[in-house]
C-alpha positions in Angstrom: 0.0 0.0 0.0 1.0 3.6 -0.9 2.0 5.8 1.7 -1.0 8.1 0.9 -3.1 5.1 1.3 -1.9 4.1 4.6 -2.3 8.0 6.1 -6.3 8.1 4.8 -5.9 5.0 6.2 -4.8 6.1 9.6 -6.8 9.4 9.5 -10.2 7.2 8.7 -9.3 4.0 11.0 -10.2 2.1 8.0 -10.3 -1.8 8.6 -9.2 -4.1 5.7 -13.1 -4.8 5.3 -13.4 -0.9 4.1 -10.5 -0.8 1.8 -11.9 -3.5 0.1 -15.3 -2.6 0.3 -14.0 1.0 -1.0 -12.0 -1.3 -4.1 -14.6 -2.7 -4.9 -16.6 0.3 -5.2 -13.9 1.8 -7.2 -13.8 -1.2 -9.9 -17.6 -1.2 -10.0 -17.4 2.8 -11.0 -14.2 2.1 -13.5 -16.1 -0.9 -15.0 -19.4 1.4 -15.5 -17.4 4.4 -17.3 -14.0 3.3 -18.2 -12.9 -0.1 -18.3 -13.7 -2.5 -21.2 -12.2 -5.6 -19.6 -12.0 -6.5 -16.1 -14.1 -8.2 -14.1 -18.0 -8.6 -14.7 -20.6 -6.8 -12.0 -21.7 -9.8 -11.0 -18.2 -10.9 -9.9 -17.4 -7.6 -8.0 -20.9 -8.2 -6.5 -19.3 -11.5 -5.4 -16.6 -10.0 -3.8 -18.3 -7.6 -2.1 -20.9 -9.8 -0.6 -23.9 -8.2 -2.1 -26.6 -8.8 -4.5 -26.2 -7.6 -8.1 -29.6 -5.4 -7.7 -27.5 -4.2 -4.3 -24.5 -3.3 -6.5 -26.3 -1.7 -8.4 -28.2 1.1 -5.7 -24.6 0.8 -4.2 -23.4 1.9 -7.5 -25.9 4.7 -7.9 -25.3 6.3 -4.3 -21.7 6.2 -5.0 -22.4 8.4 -7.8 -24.4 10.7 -6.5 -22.3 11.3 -3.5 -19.8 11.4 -5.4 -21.3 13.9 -7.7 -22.4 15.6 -4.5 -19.2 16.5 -3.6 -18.3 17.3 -7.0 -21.2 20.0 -6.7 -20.0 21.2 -3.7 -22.9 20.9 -1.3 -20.5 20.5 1.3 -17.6 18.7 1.5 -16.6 15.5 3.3 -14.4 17.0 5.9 -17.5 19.3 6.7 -19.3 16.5 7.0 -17.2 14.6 9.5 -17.0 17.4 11.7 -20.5 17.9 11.7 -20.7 14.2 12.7 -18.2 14.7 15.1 -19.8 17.6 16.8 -23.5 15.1 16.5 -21.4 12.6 18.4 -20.3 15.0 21.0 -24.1 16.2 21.4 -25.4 12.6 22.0 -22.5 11.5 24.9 -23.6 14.6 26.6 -27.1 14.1 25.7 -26.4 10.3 27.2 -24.6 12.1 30.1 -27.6 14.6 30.9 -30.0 11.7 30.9 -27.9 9.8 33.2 -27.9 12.6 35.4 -31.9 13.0 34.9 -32.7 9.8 35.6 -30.7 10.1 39.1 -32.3 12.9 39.7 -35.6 11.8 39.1 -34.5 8.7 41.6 -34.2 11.0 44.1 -37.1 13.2 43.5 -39.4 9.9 43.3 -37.6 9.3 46.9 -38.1 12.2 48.3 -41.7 12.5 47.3 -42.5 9.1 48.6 -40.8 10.8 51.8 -42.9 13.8 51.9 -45.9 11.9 50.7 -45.4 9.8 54.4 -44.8 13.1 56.2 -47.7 14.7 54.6 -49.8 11.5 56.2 -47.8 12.0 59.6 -48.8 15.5 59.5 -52.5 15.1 58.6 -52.4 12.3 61.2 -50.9 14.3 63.8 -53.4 17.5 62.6 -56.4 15.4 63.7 -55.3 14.0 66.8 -54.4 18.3 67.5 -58.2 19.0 66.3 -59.2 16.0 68.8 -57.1 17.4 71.5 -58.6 21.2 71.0 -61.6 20.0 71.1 -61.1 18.1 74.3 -59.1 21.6 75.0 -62.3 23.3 73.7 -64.8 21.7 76.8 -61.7 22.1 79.3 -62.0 26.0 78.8 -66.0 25.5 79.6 -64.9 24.5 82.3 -62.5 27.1 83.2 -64.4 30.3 82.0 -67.2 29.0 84.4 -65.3 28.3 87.6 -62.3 31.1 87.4 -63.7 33.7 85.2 -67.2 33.0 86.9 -69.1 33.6 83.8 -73.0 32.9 82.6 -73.7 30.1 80.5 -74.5 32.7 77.6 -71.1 34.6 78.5 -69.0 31.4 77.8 -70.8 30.9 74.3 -70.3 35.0 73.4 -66.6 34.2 74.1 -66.1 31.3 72.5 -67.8 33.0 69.3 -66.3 36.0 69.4 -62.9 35.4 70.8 -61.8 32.3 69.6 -64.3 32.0 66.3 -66.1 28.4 67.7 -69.6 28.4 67.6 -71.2 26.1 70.4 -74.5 26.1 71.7 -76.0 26.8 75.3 -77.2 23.6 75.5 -73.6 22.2 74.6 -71.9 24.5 77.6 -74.2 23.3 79.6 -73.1 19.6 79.1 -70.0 20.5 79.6 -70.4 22.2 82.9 -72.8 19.2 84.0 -70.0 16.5 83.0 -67.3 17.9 85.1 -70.5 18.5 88.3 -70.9 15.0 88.2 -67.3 14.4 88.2 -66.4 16.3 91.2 -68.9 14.0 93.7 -66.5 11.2 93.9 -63.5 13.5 93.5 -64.8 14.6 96.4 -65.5 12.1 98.4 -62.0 10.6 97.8 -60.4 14.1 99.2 -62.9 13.8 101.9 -61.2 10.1 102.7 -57.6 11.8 103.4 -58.2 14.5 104.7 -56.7 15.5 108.1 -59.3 16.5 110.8 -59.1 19.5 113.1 -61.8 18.3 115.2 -63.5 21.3 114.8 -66.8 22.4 111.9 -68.7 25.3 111.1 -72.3 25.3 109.8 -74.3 27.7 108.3 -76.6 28.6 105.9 -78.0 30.9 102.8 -81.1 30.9 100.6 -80.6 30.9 97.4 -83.8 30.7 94.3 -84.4 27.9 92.4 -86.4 28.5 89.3 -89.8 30.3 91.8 -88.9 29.3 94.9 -85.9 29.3 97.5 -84.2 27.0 98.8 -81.4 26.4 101.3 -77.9 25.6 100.9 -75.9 24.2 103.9 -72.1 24.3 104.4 -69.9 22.6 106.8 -66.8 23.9 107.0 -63.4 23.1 108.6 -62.4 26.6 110.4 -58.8 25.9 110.9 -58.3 24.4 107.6 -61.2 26.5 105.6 -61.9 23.2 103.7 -65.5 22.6 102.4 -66.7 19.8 104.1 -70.3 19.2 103.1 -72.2 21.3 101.1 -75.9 20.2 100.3 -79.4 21.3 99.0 -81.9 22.0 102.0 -85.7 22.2 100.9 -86.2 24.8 104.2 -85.0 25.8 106.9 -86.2 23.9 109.5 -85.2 21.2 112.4 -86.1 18.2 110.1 -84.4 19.5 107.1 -81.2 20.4 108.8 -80.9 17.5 110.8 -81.2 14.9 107.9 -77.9 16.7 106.7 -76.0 16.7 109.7 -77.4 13.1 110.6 -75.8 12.0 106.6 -72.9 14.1 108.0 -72.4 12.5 110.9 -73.1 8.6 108.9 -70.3 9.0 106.7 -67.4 8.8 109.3 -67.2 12.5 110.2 -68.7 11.8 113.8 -65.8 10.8 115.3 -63.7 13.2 114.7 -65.7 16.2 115.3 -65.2 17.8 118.7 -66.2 21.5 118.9 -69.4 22.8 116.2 -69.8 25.8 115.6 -73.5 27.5 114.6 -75.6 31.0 114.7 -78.0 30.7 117.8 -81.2 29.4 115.1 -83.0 26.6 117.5 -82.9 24.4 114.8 -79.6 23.1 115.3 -79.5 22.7 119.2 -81.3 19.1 118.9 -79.4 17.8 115.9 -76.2 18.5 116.7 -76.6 17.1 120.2 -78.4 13.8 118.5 -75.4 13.6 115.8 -72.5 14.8 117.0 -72.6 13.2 120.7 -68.8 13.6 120.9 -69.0 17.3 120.2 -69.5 20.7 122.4 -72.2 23.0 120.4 -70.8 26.5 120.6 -72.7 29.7 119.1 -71.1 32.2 117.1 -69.7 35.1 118.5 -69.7 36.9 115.4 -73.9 37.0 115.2 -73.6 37.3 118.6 -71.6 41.0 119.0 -72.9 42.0 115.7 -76.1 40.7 114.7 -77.7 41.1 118.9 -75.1 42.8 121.1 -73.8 45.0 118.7 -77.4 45.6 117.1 -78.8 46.2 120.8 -75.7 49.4 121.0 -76.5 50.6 117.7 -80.4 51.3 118.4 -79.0 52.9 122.0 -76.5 55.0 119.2 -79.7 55.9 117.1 -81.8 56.8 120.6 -78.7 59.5 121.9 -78.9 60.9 118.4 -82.6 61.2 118.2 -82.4 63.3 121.3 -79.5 65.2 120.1 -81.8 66.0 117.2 -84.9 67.4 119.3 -82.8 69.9 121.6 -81.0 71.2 118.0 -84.6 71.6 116.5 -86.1 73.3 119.9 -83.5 75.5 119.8 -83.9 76.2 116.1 -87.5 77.1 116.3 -87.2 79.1 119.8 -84.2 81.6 119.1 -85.2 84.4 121.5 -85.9 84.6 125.2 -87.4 81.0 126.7 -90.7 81.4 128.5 -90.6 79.3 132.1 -92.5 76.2 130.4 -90.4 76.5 127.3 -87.2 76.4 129.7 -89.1 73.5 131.5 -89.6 71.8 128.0 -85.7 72.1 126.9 -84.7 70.8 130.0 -86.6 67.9 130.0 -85.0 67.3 126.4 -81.9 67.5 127.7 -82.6 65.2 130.3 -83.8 63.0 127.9 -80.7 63.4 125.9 -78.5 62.9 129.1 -80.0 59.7 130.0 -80.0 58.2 125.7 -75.9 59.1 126.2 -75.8 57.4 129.4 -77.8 54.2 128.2 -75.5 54.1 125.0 -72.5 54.5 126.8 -73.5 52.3 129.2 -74.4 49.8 126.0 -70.7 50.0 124.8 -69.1 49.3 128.0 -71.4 45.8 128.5 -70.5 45.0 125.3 -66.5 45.8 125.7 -66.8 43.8 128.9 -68.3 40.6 127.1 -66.0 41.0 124.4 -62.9 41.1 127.1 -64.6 38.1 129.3 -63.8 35.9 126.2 -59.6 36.0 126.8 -60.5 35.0 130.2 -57.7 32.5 131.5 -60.0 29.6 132.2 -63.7 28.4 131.2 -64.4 29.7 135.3 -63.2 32.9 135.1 -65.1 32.9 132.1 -68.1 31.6 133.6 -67.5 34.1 136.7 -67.2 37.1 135.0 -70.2 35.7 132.6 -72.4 35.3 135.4 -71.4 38.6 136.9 -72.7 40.6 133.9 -75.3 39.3 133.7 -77.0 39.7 137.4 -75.8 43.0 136.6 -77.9 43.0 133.8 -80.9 42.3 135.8 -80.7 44.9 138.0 -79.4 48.1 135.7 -82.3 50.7 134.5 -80.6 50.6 131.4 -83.2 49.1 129.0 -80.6 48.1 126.6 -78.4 46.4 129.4 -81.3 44.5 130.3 -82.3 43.3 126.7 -78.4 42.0 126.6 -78.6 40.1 129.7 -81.7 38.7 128.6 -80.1 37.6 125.4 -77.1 36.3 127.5 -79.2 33.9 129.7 -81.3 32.7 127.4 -78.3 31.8 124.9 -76.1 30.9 128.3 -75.4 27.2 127.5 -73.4 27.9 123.9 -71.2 31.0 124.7 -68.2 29.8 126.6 -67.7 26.0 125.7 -65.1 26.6 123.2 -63.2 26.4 126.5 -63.7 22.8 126.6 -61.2 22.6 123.6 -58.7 24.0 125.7 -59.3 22.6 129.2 -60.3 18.8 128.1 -58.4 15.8 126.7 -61.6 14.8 125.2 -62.5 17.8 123.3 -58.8 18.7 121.8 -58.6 20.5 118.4 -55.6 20.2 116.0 -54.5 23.0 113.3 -52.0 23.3 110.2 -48.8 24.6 111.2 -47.1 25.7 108.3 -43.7 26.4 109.8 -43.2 23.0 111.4 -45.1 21.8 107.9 -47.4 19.3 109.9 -50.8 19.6 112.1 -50.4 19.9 115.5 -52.2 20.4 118.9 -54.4 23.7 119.8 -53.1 24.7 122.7 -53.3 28.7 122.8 -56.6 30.7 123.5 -56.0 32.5 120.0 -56.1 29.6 117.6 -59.2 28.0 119.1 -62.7 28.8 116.5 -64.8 30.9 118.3 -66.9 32.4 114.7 -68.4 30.8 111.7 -66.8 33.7 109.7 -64.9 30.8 107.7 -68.9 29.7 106.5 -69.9 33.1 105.7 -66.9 33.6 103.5 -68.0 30.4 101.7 -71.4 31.8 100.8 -69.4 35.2 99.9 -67.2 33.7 97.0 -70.5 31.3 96.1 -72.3 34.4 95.4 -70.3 35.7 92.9 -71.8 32.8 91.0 -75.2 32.8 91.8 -75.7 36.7 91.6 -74.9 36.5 87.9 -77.0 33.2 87.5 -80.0 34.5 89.0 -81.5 31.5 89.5 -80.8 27.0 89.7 -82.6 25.3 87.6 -84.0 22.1 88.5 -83.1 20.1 92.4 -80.3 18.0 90.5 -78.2 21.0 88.9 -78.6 22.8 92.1 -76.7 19.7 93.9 -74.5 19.1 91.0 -73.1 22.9 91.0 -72.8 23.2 94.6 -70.7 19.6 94.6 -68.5 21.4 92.0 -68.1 24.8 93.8 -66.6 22.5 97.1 -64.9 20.8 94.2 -62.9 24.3 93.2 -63.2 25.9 96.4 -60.9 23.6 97.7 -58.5 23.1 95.6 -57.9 26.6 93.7 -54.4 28.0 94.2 -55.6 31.6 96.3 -53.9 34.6 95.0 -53.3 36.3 98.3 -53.7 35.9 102.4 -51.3 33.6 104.1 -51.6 30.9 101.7 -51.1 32.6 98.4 -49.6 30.6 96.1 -51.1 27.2 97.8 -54.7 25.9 97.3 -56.7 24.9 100.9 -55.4 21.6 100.7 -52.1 22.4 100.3 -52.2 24.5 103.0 -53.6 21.2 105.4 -50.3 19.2 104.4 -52.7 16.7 102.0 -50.9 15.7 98.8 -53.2 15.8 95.9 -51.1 14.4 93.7 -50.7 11.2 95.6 -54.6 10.9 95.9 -55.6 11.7 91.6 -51.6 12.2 90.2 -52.3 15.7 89.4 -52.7 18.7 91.5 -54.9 20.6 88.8 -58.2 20.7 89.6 -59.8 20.7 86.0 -57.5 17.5 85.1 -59.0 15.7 88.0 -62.9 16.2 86.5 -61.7 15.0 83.4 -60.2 17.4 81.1 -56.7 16.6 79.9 -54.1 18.5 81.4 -52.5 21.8 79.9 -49.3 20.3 78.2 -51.1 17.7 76.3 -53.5 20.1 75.0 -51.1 22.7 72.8 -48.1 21.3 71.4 -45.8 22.9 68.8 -45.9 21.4 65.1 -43.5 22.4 62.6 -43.4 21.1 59.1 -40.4 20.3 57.4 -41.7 20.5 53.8 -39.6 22.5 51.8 
């Protein structure tokens, strides 16, 4: 081979297969136009492994590209780098689509990834819309107990603040599912509670749809715990006795040394049936405001009357007093003389009772008791005398808090919260002498029923007073000397022990705070 040969050759990467191929191609041109002799088509066909009607389109495409480049249309080296550049297209086409195909891999990964979170998500969305809503009845709850609002005030919130349209009837549900919830809370705080030995009862009317009705506390006055709190259909000695005899039945008699009432008759038998163990002591609090201190107010009003008359005698008689008109003043001012007198006289009985109660012992007590009132009897002071009579007649309940004091049997214990524990009443100033711890029962229950005007039916009336002890005992106070503690706290009893929570709204029911809001973030790009 030529060396011309062998550098196309070289520059082509012919194969011995194209040189001949390209020889025979050659022969079959020279045969067509020049040659005479040679060998025949058919034999080139032979040697170039093709049919003769194959030589013969091979023949004619030769030609014309041949011809074609004769023509110019483009040349052959124009060609080749046209096929080259074609070539370098398709690898990097090949090269792209690799890299698509990965790319889609890991697109169709990470969708079937976010496809899972999505579910995750939409999963974890519904159990949050099953949680507010759970979360939803909990505020019910909530608005009615610390924001002490109306039935119709809770659905105007929820509407209007928070954009959830419930219905009166739904509210009330909710409010009637956690009242029946708090009975046997109760009762289980009732269980392990520590006892002072000491109660309080008292009571307040309260309307129920068109009539009233009565609603009896009994309260702990060293511990301020709600002890019992039931529905009375009237105020009488039957009535009250049936709920100091179910009192008494459910353990409590035992323990009870020293009750504490206002001087209404109706208690006197009861309390002596039920509570045999205890001593029956009146309130002093009615006693020095509602009768003592009642008695020294209409001897105030008397002076002051007088006062009154002598200004307006003098008012109408300016000039010179004629001998009855000086006879007529005097007499006024006698009159007046004697109203200061009997008032005066008024506030010192009524200091002296008050004093007779830090009295060392139950018979200096008694002494100084009995003293008063034979003076009593024999003053001309009318208002004296009215005192006294009130004093005798009420004689047997006024001093046997003493007993408390002075008797093994009788012995009263109170929260201490510096030596964190209960322990013995041993000092004149901790013993109960008032049922000031009722009446402030009945003055945070009316916040309440002021705004509700009215119960509804016997059942809801129980049912809201159950869950009134309910909160009332364990609501954290926000000031006095146990801020920052709830009533039961302050007695030394572990709530969480007894129900595994402390919160008062978890214990009727409702899940607690942390499990009702919880932070979702997505992390879908």
């Amino acid at each position: 081979m030529r060396d011309i040969g062998q550098r196309i050759r070289d520059e082509q990467n012919l194969t011995d297969k194209d040189i001949e191929w390209l020889v025979g191609v050659a022969r079959m041109i020279l045969r067509a136009f020049v040659w005479d002799e040679g060998l025949p088509m058919r034999s080139i066909a032979e040697s170039l492994g093709i049919s003769p009607t194959a030589l013969y389109k091979t023949l004619r495409l030769a030609v014309k590209a041949l011809m074609l480049i004769r023509q110019g249309v483009e040349s052959v080296d124009g060609l080749v780098d046209r096929i080259r550049e074609l070539q370098e297209q398709l690898i990097r086409v090949e090269r792209a689509c690799a890299t698509a195909q990965a790319e889609v891999q890991r697109l169709t990964k990470a969708l079937v990834e976010t496809r899972a979170r999505i579910v995750a998500l939409e999963d974890k969305v519904r159990d949050l819309q099953e949680q507010w809503k759970i979360a939803q009845d909990r505020l019910i709850v909530v608005l009615k107990m610390e924001g002490r609002c109306t039935v119709r005030s809770i659905v105007a919130v929820l509407e209007h603040g928070l954009g959830i349209h419930v219905s009166v009837g739904y509210v009330q549900g909710m409010i009637t599912q956690a009242s029946t919830n708090a009975r046997p809370a109760l009762k289980r705080l009732w269980e392990a509670v520590p006892w002072s030995g000491a109660i309080s009862i008292d009571e307040v009317f309260f309307k129920e749809m068109a009539r009233k009705i009565l609603g009896v506390v009994i309260v702990d006055p060293l511990s301020g715990l709600i002890l019992c709190f039931e529905r009375c259909e009237e105020r009488s000695k039957e009535a009250i006795g049936e709920i100091i005899k179910n009192f008494a039945e459910a353990g409590f008699e035992e323990h009870i040394k020293l009750c504490l009432t206002d001087m209404y008759a109706g208690y006197v038998e009861p309390v002596k049936a039920y509570l045999s163990k205890a001593v029956h002591q009146f309130c002093w609090f009615h006693i020095n405001c509602f009768h003592i201190g009642a008695t020294v107010l209409r001897a105030k009003r008397a002076y002051k009357r007088a006062v009154k008359k002598i200004a307006s005698f003098d008012k109408k008689h300016s000039n010179a007093l004629s001998a009855k008109e000086s006879e007529e003043r005097q007499a006024l001012i006698t009159i007046r003389d004697q109203a200061q007198c009997h008032w005066q006289g008024a506030q010192r009985f009524q200091r002296l009772l008050m004093r007779l109660l830090w009295s060392r012992n139950l018979d200096e007590a008694t002494a100084r008791l009995d003293q008063l009132i034979r003076v009593a009897t024999k003053t001309q002071n009318p208002y004296v005398k009215d005192m006294g009579d009130f004093l005798d007649r009420h004689r047997p309940g006024l001093l046997v808090f003493y007993h408390c004091l002075e008797s093994d049997q009788h012995t009263l214990r109170r929260p201490s919260q510096s030596r964190g524990q209960w322990v013995s009443l041993v000092k004149r100033w901790a013993v109960p002498i008032t049922s000031n711890v009722a009446e402030h029962v009945f003055r945070c229950l009316r916040r309440y029923t002021n705004q509700m005007d009215h119960f509804g039916t016997k059942e809801a009336t129980q049912r809201f007073f159950d869950l009134f002890a309910f909160h009332y005992n364990l609501r954290v106070l926000r000031s006095g000397k146990r801020e920052g503690n709830s009533l039961l706290a302050a007695a030394h009893v572990n709530v969480v022990e007894i129900f595994g929570t402390d919160d008062p709204y978890t214990i009727l029911g409702f899940p607690p705070v942390s499990q009702s809001f919880e932070s979702v973030q997505s992390n879908i790009a």
